[in-house]
Kinemage of the C-alpha trace (Angstrom):
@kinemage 1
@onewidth
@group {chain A} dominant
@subgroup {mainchain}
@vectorlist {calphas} color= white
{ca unk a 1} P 26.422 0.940 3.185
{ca unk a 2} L 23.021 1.782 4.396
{ca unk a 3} L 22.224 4.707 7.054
{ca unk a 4} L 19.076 5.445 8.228
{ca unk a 5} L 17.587 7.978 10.984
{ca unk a 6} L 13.929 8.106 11.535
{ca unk a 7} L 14.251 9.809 15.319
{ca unk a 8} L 11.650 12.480 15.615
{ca unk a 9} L 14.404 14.867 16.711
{ca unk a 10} L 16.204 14.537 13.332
{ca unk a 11} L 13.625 16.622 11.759
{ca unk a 12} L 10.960 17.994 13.457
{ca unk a 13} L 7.318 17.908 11.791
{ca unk a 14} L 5.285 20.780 13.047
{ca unk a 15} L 1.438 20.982 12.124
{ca unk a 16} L -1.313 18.910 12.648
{ca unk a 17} L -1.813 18.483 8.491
{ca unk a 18} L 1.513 17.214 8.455
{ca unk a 19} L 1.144 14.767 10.513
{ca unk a 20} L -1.492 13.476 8.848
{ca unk a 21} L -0.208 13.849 5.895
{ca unk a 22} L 2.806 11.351 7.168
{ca unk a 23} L 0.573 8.658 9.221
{ca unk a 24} L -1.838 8.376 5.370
{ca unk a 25} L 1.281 7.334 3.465
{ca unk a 26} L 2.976 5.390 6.269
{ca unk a 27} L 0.079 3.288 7.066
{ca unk a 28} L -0.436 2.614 3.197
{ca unk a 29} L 0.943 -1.370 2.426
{ca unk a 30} L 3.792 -1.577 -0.457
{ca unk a 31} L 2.428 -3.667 -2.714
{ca unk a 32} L 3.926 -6.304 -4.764
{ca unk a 33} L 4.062 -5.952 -8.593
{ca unk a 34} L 1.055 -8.907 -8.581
{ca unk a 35} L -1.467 -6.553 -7.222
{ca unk a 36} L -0.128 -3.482 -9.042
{ca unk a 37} L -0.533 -4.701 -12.098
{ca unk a 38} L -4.366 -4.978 -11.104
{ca unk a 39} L -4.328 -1.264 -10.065
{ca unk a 40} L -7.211 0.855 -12.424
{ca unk a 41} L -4.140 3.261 -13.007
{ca unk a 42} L -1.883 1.029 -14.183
{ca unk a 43} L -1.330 2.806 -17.670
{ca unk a 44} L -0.678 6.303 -15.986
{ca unk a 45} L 1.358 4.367 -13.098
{ca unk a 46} L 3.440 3.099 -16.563
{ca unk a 47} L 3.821 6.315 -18.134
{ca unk a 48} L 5.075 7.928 -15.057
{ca unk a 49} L 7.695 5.493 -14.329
{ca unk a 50} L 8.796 5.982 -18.247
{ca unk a 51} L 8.849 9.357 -17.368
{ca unk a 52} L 10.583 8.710 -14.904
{ca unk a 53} L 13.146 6.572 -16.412
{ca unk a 54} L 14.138 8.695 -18.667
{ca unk a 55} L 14.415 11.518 -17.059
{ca unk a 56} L 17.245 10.059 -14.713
{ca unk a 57} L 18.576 8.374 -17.985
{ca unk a 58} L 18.986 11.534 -19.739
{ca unk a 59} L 19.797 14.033 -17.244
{ca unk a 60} L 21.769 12.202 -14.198
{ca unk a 61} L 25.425 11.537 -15.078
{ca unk a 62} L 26.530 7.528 -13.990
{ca unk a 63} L 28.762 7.932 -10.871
{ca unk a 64} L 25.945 11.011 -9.424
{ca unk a 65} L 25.530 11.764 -5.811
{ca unk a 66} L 21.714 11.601 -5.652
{ca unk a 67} L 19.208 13.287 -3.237
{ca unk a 68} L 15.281 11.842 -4.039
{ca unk a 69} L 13.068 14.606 -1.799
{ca unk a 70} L 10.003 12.329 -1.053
{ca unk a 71} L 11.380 9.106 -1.915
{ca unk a 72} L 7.928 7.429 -0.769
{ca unk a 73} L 8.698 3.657 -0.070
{ca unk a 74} L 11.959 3.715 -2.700
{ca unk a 75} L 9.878 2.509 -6.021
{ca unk a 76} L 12.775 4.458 -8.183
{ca unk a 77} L 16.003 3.020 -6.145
{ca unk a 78} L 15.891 -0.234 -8.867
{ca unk a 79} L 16.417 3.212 -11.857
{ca unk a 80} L 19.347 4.505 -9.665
{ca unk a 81} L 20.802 1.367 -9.967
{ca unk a 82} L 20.837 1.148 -13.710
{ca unk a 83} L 22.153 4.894 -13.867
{ca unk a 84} L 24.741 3.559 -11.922
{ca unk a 85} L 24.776 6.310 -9.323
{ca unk a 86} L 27.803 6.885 -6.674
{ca unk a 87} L 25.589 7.683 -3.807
{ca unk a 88} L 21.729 7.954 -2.669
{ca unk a 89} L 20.111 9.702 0.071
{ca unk a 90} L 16.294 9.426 0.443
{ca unk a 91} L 14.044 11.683 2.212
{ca unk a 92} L 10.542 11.428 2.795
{ca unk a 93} L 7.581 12.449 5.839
{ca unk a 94} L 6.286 9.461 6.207
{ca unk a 95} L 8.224 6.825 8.423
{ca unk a 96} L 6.403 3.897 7.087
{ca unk a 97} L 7.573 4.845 3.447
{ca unk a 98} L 11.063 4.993 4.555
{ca unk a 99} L 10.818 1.635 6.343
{ca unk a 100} L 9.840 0.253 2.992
{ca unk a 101} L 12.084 1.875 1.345
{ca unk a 102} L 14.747 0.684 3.269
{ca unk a 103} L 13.275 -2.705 2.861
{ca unk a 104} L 13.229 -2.463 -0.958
{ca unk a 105} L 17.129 -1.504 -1.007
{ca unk a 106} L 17.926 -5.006 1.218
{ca unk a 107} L 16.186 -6.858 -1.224
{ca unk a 108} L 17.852 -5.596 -4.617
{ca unk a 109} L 19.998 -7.320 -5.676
{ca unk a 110} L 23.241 -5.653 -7.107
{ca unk a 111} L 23.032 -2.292 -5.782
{ca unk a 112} L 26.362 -1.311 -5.502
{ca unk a 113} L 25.707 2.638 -3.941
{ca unk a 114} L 25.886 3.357 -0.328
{ca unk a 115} L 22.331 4.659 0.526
{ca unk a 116} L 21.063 6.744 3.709
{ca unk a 117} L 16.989 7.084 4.575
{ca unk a 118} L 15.786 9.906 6.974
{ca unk a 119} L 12.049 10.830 7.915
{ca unk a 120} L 12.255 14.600 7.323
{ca unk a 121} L 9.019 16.982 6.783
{ca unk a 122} L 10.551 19.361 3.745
{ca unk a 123} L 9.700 22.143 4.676
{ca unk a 124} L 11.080 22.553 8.113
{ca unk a 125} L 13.947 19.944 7.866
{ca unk a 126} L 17.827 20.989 8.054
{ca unk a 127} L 19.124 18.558 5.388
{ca unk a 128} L 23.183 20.166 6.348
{ca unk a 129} L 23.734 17.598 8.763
{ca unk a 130} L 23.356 14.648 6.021
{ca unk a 131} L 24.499 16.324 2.927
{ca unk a 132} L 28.356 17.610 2.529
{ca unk a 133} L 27.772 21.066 1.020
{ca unk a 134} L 30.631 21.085 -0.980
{ca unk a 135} L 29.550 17.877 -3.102
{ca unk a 136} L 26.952 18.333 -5.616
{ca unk a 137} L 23.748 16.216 -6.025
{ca unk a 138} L 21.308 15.337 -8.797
{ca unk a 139} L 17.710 16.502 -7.256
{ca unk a 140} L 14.684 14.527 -7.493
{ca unk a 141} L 11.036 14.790 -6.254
């Protein structure tokens, strides 16, 4: 039910930027919903997620194959789960987010969508060897 490749060959990262791009957000800790509640953004951190919400709510069927383009560390996997998605693949540069991520789908409970995680720079990566072309998918970013 869950796939995950973070091998460097999967998708190569090319530049210098990117990389650092990629070690800033994987060396940033997940945080637990204690300390962001403390955060000095929390009322823009709120209205985004509402945004968020109901943007999947609204515009991605139940039973949607779902591709989330810099899924980060997986803070809107506990949304697909209420949309009641069919299937979720998450992409993002930074291999710490995606080991998060990853973490943060074990520890749902309920979650009844097979998921897959890759470390993938987006604009160099070959997504064709994890997506089936002729299925459709709901885009986020």
């Amino acid at each position: 039910m869950l796939d995950v490749d973070s091998s460097r060959d999967a998708f190569s990262k090319t530049s210098k930027d990117v990389n650092e791009v990629a070690l800033h957000y994987s060396k940033r800790q997940d945080m637990s919903v204690e300390m962001r509640s403390e955060s000095r953004i929390l009322h823009l951190r709120n209205l985004n997620n509402w945004i968020k919400y109901t943007l999947i709510h609204d515009h991605c069927p139940a039973q949607s194959r779902v591709l989330d383009l810099a899924c980060g560390k997986g803070g809107d996997l506990k949304k697909w789960k209420e949309q009641h998605i069919k299937e979720y693949v998450g992409v993002d540069i930074a291999e710490g987010s995606i080991r998060d991520a990853v973490h943060r789908f074990k520890e749902i409970n309920g979650i009844s969508f097979p998921a897959r995680f890759a470390v993938g720079n987006l604009g160099t990566c070959d997504l064709s060897t994890w997506l089936d072309p002729t299925l459709s998918h709901h885009y986020e970013s």
